[in-house]
N, CA, C and O atoms as a MOPAC input file, in Angstrom:
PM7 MOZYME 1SCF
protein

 N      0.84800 1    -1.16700 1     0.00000 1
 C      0.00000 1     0.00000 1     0.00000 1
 C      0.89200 1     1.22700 1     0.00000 1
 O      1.51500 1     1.50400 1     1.02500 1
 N      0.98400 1     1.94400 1    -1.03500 1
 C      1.71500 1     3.46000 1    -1.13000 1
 C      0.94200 1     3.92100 1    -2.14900 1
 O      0.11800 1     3.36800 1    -2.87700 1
 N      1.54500 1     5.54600 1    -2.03700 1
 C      0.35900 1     6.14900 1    -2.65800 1
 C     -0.23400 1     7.16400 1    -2.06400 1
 O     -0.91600 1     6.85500 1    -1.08700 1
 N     -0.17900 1     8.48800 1    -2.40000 1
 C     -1.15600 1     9.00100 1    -1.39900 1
 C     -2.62400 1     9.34700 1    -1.30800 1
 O     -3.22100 1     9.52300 1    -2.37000 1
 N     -3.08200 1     9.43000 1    -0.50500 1
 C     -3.94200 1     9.52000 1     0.23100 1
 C     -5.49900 1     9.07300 1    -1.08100 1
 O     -6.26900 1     8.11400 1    -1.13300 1
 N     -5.32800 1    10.46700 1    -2.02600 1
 C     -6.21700 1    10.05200 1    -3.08300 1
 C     -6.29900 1     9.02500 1    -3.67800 1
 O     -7.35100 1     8.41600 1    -3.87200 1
 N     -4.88400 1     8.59500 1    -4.15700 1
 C     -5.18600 1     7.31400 1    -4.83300 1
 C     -5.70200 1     5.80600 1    -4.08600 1
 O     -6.28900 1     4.86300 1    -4.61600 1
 N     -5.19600 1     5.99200 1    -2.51500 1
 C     -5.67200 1     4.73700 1    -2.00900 1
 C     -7.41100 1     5.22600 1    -1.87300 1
 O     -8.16900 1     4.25700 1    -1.86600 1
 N     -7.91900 1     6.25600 1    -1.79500 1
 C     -9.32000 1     6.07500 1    -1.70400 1
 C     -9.70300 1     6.14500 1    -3.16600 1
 O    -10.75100 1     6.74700 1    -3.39900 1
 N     -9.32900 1     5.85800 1    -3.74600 1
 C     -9.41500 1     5.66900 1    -5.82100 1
 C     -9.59700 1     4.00100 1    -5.71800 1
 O    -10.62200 1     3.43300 1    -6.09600 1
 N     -8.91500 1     3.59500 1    -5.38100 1
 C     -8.45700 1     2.20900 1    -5.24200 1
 C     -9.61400 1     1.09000 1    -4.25400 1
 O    -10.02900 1     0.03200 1    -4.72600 1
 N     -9.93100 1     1.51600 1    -3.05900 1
 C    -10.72000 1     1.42900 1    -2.42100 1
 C    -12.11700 1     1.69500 1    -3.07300 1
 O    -12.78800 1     0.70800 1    -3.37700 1
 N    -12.65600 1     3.06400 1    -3.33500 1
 C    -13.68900 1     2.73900 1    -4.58800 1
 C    -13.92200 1     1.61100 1    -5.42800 1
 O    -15.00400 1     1.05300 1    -5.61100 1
 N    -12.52400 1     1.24700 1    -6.05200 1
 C    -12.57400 1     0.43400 1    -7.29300 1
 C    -12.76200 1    -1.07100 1    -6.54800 1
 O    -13.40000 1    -1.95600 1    -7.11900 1
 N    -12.19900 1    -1.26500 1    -5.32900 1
 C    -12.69100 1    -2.64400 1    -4.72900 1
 C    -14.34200 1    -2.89100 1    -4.37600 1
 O    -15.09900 1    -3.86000 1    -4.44000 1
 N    -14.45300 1    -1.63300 1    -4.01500 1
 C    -16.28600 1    -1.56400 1    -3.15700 1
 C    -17.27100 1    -2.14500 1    -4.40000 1
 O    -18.23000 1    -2.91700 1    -4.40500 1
 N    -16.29700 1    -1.11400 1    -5.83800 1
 C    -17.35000 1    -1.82200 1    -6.61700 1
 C    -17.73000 1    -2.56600 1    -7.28500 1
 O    -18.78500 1    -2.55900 1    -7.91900 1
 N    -16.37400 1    -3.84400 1    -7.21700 1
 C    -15.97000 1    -4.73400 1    -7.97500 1
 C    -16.69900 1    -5.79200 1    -6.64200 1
 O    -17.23500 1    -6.86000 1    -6.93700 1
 N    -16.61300 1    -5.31600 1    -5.24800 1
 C    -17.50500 1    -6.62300 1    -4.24000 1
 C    -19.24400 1    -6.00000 1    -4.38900 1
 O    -20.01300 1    -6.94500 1    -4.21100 1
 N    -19.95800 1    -4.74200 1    -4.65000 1
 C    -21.32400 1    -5.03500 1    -5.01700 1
 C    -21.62700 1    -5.74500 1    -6.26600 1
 O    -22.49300 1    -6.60300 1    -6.44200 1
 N    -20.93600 1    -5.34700 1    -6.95600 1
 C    -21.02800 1    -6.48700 1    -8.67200 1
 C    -20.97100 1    -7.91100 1    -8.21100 1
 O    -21.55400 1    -8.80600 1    -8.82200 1
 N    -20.32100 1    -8.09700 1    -7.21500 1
 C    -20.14500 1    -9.79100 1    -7.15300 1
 C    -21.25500 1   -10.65600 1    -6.84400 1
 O    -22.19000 1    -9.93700 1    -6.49000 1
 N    -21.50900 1   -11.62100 1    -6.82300 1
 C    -22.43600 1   -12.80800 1    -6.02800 1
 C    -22.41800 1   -12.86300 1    -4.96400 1
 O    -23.26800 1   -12.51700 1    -4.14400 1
 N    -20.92100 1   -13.54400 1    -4.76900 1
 C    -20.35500 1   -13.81800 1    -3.47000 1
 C    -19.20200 1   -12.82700 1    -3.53500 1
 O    -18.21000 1   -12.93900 1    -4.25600 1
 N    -19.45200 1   -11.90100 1    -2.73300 1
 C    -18.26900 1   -10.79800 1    -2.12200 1
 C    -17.29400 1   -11.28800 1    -1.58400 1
 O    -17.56000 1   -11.93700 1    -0.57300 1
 N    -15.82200 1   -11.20600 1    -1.98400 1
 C    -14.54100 1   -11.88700 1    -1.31300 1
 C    -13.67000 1   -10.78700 1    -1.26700 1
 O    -12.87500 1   -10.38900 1    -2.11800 1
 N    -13.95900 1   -10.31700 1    -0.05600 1
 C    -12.94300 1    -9.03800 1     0.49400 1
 C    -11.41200 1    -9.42400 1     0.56300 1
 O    -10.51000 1    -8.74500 1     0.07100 1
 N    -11.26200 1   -10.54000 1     1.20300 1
 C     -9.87200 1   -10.78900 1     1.19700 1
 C     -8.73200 1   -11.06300 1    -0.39400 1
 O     -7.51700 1   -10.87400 1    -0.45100 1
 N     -9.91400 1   -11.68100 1    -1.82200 1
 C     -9.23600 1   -11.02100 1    -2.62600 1
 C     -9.27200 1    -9.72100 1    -3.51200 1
 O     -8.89600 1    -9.46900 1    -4.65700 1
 N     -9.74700 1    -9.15700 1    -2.73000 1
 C     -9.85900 1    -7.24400 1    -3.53700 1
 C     -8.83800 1    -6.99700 1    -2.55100 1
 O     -7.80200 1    -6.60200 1    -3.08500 1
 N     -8.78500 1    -7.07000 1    -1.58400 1
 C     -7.83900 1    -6.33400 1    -0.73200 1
 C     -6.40100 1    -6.84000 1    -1.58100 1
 O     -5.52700 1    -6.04000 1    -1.91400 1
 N     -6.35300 1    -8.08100 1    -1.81300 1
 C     -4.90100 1    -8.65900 1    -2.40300 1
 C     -4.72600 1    -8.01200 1    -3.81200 1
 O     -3.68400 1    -7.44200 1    -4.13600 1
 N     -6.09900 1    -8.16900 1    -4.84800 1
 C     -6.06100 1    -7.52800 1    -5.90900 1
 C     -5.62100 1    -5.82200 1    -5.84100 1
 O     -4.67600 1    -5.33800 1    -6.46400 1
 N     -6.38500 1    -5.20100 1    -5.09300 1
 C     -5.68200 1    -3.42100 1    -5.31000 1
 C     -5.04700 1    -3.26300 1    -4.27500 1
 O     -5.49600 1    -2.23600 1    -3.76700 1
 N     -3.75700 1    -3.93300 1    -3.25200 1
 C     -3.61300 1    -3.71600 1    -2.63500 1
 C     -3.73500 1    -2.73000 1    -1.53900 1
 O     -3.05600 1    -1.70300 1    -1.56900 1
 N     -4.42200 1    -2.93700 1    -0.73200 1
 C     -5.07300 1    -1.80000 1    -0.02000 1
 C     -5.55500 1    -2.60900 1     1.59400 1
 O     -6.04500 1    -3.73600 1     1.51900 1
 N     -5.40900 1    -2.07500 1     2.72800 1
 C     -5.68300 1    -2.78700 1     4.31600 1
 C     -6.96900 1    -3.39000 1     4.09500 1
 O     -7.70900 1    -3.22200 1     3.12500 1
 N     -7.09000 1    -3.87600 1     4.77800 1
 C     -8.85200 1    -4.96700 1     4.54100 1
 C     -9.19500 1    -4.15100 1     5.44800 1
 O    -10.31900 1    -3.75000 1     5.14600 1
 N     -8.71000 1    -3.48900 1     6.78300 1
 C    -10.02500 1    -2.91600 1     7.81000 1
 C    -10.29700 1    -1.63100 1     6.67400 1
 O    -11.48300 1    -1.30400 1     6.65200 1
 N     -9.55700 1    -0.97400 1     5.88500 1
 C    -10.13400 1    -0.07400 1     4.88600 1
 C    -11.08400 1    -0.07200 1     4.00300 1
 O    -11.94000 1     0.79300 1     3.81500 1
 N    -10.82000 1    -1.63500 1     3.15000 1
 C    -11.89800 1    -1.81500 1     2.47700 1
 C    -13.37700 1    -2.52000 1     3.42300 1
 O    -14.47700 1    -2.39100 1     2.88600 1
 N    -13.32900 1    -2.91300 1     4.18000 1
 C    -14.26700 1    -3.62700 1     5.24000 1
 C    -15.12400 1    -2.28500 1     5.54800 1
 O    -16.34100 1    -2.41000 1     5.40600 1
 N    -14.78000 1    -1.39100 1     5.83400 1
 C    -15.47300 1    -0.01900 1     6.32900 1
 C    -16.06400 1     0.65300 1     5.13100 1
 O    -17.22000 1     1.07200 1     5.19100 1
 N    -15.43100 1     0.76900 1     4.17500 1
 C    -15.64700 1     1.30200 1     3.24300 1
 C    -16.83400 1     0.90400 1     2.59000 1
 O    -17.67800 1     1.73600 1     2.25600 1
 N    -17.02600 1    -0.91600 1     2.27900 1
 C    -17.85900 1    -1.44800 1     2.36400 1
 C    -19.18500 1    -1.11500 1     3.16600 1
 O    -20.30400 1    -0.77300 1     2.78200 1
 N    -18.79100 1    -1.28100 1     4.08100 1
 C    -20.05600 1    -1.49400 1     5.30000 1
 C    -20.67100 1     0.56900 1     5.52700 1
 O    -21.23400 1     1.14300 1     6.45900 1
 N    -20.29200 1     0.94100 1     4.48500 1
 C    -21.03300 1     2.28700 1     4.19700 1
 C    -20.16600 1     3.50200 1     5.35600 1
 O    -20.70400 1     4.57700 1     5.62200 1
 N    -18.92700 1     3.14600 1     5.88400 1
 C    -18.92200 1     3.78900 1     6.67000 1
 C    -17.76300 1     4.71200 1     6.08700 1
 O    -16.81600 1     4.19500 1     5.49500 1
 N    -17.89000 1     6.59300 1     6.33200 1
 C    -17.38700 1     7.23400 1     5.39700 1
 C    -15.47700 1     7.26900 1     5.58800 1
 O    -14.71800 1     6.75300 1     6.40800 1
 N    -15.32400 1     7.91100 1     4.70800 1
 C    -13.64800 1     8.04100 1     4.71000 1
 C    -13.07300 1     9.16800 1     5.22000 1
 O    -13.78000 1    10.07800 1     5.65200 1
 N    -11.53600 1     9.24500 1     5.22900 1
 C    -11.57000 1    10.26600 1     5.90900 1
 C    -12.18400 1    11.57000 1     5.40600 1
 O    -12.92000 1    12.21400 1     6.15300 1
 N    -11.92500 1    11.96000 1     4.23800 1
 C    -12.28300 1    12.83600 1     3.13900 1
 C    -13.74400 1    13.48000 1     2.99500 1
 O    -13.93300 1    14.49000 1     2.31700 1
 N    -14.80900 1    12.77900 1     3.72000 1
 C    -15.82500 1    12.16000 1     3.47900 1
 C    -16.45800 1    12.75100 1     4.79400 1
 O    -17.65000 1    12.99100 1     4.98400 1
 N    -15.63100 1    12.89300 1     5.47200 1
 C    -16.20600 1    13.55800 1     7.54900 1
 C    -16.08800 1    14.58900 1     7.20100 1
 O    -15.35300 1    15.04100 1     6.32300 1
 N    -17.22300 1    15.35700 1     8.23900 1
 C    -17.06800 1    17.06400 1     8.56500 1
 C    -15.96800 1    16.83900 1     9.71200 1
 O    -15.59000 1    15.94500 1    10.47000 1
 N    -15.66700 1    18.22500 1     9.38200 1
 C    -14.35500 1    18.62500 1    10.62200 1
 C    -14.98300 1    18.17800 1    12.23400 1
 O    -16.17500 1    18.34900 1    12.48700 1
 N    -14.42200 1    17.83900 1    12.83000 1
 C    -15.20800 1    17.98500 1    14.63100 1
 C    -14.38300 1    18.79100 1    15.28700 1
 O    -14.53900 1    18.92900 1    16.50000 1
 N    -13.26000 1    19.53100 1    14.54400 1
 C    -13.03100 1    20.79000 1    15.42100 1
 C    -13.43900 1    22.05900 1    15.15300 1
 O    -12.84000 1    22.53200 1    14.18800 1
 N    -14.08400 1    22.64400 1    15.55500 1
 C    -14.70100 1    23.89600 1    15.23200 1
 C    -14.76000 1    25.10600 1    15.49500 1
 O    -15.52800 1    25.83700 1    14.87000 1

């Protein structure tokens, strides 16, 4: 995993939407295919946003 920041959430996209296309969703090989952390794509998945993606919580 290198790369910054944009491209791993480029990459991550491209797994999320290669496991809704699937039948059977196999996270562990998207994670191997675009190399990228599985708790990243696992979240990402499960709808939960990125960093990019949050409002600030300091205000």
């Amino acid at each position: 995993m290198s790369g910054n920041y944009k491209d791993i959430e480029a990459s991550i996209r491209d797994a999320c939407e290669k496991l809704f296309e699937a039948d059977r969703p196999n996270v562990a090989a998207r994670v191997q295919e675009f190399q990228i952390l599985e708790a990243y794509l696992r979240a990402s998945y499960h709808r939960c946003q990125s960093k990019s993606e949050c409002s600030t919580s300091n205000k």
